[in-house]
N, C-alpha and C positions, 0 to 999 in steps of 0.2 A: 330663515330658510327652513321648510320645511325638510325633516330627515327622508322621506318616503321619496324624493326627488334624485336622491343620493344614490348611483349605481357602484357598488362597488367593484374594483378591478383587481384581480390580482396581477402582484408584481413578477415578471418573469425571471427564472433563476437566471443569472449570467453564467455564458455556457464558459464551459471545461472544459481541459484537455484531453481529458481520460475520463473514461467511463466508473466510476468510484463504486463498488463493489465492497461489501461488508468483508473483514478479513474470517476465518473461519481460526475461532477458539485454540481450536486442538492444535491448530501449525503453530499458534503463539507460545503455546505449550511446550510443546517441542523445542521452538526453536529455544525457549529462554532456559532450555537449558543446556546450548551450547554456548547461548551466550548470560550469563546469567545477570549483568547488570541492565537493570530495565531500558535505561537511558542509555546507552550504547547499544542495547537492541534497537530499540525504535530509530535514534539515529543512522545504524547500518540499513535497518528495510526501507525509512524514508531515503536517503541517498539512493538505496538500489531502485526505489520504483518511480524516484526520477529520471535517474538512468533507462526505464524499461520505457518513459513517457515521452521520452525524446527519439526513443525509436533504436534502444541498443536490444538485443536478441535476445531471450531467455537462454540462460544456461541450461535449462531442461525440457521434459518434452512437456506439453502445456495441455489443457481443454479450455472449449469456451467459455467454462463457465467459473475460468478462475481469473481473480483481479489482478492488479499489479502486486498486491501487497501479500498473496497466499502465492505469489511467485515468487517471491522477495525471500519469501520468509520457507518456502521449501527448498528454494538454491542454498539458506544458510543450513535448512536439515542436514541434506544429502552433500554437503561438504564441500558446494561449489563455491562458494562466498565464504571468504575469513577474515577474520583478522589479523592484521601483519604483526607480530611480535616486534614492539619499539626496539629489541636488544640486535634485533639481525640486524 
């Protein structure tokens, strides 16, 4: 077979649920240091910005141009989102 017969197609992405939006640096920042073990951060903002994809309300006030995940992670700044102390 010649190769010059060959159209190639690209494959289409399988659609999302949510719009995926780069997180911005500096909230990471931030937030890891209120939470400072990395993997419990990331744990706490992935649960939160599944919470935010299923349709539960940001804790704060928002613009369009922020993702799930720079909401995620400015709810844990400003001290909306914690962590429960195992001892209470």
């Amino acid at each position: 077979m010649d190769d010059s017969n060959i159209v190639p197609f690209e494959r289409p992405k399988p659609p999302s649920g949510y719009h995926a939006k780069s997180m911005k640096s500096s909230l990471v920042d931030q937030a890891s240091e209120i939470i400072t073990d990395p993997q419990i951060l990331v744990n706490v903002v992935s649960k939160r910005v599944a919470q935010l994809n299923q349709g539960r309300s940001p804790l704060i006030d928002t613009v369009p141009s922020m993702g799930a995940a720079d909401i995620a992670l400015t709810e844990i700044i400003e001290g909306k989102v914690v962590l429960k102390d195992e001892e209470e």
